[in-house]
C-alpha positions in Angstrom: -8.5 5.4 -74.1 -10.5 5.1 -77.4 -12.6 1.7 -77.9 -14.2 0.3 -80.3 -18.0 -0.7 -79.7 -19.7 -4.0 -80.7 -21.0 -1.6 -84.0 -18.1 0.3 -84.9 -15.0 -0.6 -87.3 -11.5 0.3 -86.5 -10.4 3.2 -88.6 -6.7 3.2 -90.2 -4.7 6.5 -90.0 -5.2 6.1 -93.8 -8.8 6.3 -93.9 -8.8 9.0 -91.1 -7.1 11.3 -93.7 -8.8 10.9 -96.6 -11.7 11.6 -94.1 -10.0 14.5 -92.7 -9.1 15.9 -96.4 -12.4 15.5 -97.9 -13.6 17.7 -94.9 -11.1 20.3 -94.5 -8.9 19.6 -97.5 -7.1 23.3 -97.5 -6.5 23.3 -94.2 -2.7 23.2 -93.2 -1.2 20.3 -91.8 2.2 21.2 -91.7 4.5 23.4 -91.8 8.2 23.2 -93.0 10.2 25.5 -90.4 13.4 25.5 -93.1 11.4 26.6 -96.5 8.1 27.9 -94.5 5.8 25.3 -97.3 3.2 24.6 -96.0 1.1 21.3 -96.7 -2.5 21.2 -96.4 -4.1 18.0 -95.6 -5.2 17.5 -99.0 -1.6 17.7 -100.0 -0.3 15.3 -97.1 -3.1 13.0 -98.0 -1.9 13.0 -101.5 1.9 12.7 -101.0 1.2 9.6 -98.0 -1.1 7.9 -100.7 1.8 8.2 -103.7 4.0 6.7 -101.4 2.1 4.2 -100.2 2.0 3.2 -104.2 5.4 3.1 -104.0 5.9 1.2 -101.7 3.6 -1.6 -102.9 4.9 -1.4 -106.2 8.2 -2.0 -105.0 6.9 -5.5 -103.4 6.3 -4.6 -99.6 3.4 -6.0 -98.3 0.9 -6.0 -94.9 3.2 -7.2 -92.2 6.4 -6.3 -94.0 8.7 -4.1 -91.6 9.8 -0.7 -93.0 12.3 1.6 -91.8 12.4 5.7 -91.9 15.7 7.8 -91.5 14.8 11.1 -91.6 15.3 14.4 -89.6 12.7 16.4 -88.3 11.2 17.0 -92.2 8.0 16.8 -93.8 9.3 14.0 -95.4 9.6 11.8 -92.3 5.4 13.0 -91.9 4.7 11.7 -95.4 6.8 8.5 -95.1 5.4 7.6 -92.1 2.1 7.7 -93.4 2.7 5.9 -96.6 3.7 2.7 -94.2 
């Protein structure tokens, strides 16, 4: 199990993608088994951060509770990120 040290800050997933797609921004993520698209992290990092948008825009808040129906899609990926 991962710990943080006296020095280090806790990372959010957030900020662990944009680090990941400023590194290896072409590389694929995901890929959609139905249409075969595939998402690079760049593109996962985008989509996560428009929703994310969203989501504030429409009022919810740190602490807020938000649920995701979804099936086994890329959208259940990116709305889980934008949370």
């Amino acid at each position: 199990m991962w710990t943080k040290g006296a020095s280090e800050k806790m990372l959010t997933i957030p900020t662990l993608l944009e680090r990941q797609a400023a590194r290896h921004a072409r590389s694929v993520a995901m890929i959609d088994a139905t249409s075969g698209q595939e998402w690079t992290i760049a593109d996962l990092e985008r989509a996560s951060a428009a929703g994310a948008g969203a989501l504030a825009a429409a009022g919810v808040s740190h602490g807020d509770r938000v649920g995701i129906l979804s099936a086994n899609h890329p959208s259940f990926a990116i709305a889980y990120l934008s949370i």
